[in-house]
N, C-alpha and C positions, 0 to 999 in steps of 0.2 A: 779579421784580425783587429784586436783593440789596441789601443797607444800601448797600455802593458805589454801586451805581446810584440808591437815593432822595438821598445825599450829595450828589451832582453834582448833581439836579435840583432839590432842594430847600437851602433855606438857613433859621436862623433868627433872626429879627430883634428877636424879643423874645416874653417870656413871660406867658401873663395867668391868674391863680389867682381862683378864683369863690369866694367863702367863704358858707356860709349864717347869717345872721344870727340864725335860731330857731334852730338847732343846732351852734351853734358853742362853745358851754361844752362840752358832752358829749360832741363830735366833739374839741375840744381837748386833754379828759384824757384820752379813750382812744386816739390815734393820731398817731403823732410827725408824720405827715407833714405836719399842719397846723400846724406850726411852719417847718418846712423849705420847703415852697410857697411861702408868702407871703415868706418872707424871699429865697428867690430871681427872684420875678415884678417884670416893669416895672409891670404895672396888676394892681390890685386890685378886684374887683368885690364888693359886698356884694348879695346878694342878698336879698330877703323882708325889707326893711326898713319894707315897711308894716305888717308882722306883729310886729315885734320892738319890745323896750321899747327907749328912746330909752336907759338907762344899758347894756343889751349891746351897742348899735349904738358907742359912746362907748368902750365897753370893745374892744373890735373895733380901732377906731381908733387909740385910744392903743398898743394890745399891735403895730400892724404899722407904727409908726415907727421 
């Protein structure tokens, strides 16, 4: 199969970025792409939010509006 032919039979409708909640300070200062993902995704997932303090989960939230 070449990119033409996944073109034709795939289309896409929207983008969804998984963020981790216990790792998202660390993963933030070290790697652009976690700024770039979330600002191009329709849905944001946070993920391991029963693991994370409720001020990262907050901080999370506020930095992808």
């Amino acid at each position: 199969m070449t990119s033409l032919d996944l073109h034709r039979a795939y289309s896409i409708e929207g983008v969804i970025t998984l963020v981790d909640s216990v790792n998202d300070k660390s993963t933030y200062d070290n790697h652009e792409e976690v700024i770039k993902q979330p600002a191009l995704a329709d849905i944001i997932i946070l993920s391991k939010t029963d693991l994370a303090e409720k001020s990262a989960i907050k901080s999370i939230i506020d930095r992808s509006k």
